[in-house]
C-alpha positions as CSV (number, residue, x, y, z in Angstrom):
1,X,0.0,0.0,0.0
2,X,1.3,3.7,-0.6
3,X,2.4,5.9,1.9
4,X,0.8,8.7,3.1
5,X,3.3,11.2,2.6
6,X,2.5,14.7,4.6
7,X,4.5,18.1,5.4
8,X,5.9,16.1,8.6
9,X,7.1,13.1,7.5
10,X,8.5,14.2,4.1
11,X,11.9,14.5,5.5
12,X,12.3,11.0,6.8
13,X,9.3,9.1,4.5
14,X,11.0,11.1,1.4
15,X,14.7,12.9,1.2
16,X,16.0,10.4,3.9
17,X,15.2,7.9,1.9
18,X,17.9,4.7,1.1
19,X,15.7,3.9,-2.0
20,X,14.0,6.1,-5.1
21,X,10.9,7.4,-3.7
22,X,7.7,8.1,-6.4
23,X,5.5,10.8,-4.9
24,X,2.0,11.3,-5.8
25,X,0.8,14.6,-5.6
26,X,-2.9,14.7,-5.3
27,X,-6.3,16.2,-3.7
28,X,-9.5,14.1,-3.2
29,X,-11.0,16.5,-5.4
30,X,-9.5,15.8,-8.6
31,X,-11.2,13.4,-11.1
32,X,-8.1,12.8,-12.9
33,X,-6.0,12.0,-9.9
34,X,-8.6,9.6,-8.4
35,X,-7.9,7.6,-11.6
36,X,-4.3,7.6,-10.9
37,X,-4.7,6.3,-7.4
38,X,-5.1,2.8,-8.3
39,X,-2.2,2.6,-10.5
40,X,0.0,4.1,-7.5
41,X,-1.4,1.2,-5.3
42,X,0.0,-1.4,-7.6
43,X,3.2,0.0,-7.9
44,X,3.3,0.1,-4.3
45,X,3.0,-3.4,-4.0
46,X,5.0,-4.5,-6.9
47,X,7.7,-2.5,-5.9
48,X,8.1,-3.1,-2.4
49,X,11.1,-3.6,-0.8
50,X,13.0,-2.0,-4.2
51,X,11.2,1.6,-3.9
52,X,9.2,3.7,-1.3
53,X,5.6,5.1,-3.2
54,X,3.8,7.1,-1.4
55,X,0.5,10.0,-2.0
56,X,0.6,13.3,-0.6
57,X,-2.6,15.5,-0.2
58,X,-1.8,18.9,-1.3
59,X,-4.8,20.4,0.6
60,X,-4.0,18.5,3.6
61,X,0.1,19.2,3.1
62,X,0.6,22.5,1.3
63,X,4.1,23.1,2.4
64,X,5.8,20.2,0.3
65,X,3.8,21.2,-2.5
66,X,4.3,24.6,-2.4
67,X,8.2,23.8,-2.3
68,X,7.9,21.9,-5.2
69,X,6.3,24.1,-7.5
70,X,3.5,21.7,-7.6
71,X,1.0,23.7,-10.1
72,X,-1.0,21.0,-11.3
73,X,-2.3,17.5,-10.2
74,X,-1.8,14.9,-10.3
75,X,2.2,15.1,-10.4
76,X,4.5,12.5,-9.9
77,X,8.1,12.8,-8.7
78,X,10.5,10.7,-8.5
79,X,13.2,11.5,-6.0
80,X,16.8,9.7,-4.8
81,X,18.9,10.8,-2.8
82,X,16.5,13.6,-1.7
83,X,16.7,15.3,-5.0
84,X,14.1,15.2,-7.8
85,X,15.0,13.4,-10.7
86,X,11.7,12.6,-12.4
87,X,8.6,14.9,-12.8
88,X,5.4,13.5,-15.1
89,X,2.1,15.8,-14.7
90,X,-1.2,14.3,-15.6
91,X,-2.5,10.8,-16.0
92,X,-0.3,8.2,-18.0
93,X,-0.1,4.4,-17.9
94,X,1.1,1.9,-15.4
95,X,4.5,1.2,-17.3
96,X,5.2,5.0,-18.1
97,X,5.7,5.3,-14.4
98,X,7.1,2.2,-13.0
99,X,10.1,2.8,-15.9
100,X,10.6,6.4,-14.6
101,X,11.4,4.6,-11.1
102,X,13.4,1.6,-13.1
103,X,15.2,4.3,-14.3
104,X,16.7,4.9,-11.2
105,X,17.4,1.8,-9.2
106,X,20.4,0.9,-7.8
C-alpha cells in the first residue's frame, strides 16, 4: 500500500530515503487523480522492498507542495537521494511510471 506522505514526514518518508521514492501529488477533489490512485497502489505493492511510493494531499500538506512548485495535479516525482529526478504531470499508464522509477534503481 502507498504511503501517506504529509508536510511532517517528508523528510524521513522522502529525502532520507535509502531507496527512489515516487510521490503522488494529489487532492480528493480531482477526477483525474482519483484515476491515478489505483495505479500508484499497484506499484506500491509491486515495488516493495525495491522503492518507497507514497500520496501526498496537497490540501491537507501545502508546504511540500508549495516547495515543489507543484502547479497541477496529479504530479508524480521521482526523488533519490532527496533530489528530484523525475517529474510527469497528468494521468499516463502503469508502465510509463514504474520505468521512470526503473530508471533509477540501484
Amino acid at each position: 500500500m502507498a504511503l501517506e506522505i504529509t508536510d511532517s514526514n517528508f523528510q524521513e518518508t522522502v529525502l532520507n530515503s535509502t531507496q527512489p521514492v515516487l510521490v503522488d501529488f494529489w487532492a480528493e477533489w480531482c477526477g483525474p487523480c482519483r484515476m491515478v490512485g489505483p495505479v500508484v497502489e499497484e506499484i506500491a505493492r509491486d515495488m516493495e522492498g525495491k522503492a518507497v511510493v507514497g500520496k501526498l494531499d496537497v490540501d491537507s500538506n501545502p508546504n511540500i507542495a508549495t516547495r515543489y512548485g507543484i502547479r497541477s495535479i496529479p504530479t508524480l516525482l521521482v526523488f533519490k537521494n532527496g533530489e528530484v529526478v523525475e517529474k510527469q504531470v497528468g494521468v499516463v499508464p502503469k508502465q510509463n511510471l514504474v520505468a521512470l522509477l526503473n530508471a533509477h534503481m540501484g
